[in-house]
VOVO-859949 format. One record per residue (C-alpha): x, y, z; residue in three letters. Coordinates in steps of 0.1 Angstrom, whole numbers, plus 5000, padded with zeros to 4 digits. Example, Ala and Ser with C-alpha at 12.3 -4.5 7.8 and 13.67 -1.06 7.14 Angstrom:
2
512349555078Ala
513749895071Ser
***
This chain:
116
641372831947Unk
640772901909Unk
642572701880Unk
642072701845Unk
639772451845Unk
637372631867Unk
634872821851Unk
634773151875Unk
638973191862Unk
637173151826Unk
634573451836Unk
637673651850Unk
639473641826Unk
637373731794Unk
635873991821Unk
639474171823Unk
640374111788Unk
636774301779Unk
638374571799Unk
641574581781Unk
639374521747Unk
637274881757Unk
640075071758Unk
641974961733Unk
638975011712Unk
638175401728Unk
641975451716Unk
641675321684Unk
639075341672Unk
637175651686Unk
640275811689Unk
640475881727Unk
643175981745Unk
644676031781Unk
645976351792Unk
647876391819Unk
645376591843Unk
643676251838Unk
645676021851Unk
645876241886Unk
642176281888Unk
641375921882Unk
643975801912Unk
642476091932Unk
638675951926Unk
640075561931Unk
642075611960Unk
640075871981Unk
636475801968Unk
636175451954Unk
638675271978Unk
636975382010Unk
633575221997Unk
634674941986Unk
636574882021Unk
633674932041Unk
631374712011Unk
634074402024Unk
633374512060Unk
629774512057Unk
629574182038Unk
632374032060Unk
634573712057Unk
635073602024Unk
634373932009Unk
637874091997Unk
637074291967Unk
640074471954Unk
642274211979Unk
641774492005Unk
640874262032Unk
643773992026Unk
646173851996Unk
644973631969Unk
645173251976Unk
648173131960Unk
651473301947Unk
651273611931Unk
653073961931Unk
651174091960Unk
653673901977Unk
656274121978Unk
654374361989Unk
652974452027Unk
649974312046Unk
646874452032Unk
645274712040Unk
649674852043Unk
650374712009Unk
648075051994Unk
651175262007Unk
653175091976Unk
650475001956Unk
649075321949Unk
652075521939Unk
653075231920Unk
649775251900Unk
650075581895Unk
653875551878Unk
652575261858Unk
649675521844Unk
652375771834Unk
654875511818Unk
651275391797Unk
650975741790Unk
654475891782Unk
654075771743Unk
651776051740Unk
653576261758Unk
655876251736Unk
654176291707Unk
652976541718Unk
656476741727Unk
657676651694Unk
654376801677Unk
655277141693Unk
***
């Protein structure tokens, strides 16, 4: 279990903020953009390409391995709750993902509708 006083929840977190940093920065800043096209290919690439491999990655390694909570639900509540047992919770998950991508990217949608 990881609390705020652990150091690993430190390391995730300024991990995922880094993320979040990086792009903000590639939008900003080097003025990069997402299309729409993108946002298909990259759930195409996660889903069909990167998923499989990490699955059979927590397979190989075994109990406690559960990268991308594949395996099993984070310890503790959390939204992931709601949802089905893993691996059935991808059925919602995914599509949900990919909604979420297109609500990030409507704002330049519609700029760009209105720049026509």
């Amino acid at each position: 279990d990881i609390s705020h006083h652990n150091l690993d929840y430190a390391f995730f977190m300024i991990g995922h903020g880094m993320i979040v940093i990086g792009v903000m920065y590639a939008t900003v800043a080097l003025n990069n953009r997402p299309y729409a096209k993108d946002i298909l290919t990259v759930a195409f690439i996660t889903a069909c390409i990167l998923l499989p491999i990490i699955y059979i990655i927590n397979l190989i390694l075994g109990e406690p391995a559960n990268f991308w909570y594949l395996m099993a639900k984070p310890a503790g509540a959390s939204p992931m709750d709601a949802f089905p047992e893993p691996p059935m919770h991808l059925l919602v998950l995914i599509p949900l993902a990919i909604t979420m991508f297109f609500l990030v990217y409507s704002p330049y949608f519609i700029k760009d509708r209105l720049q026509k």
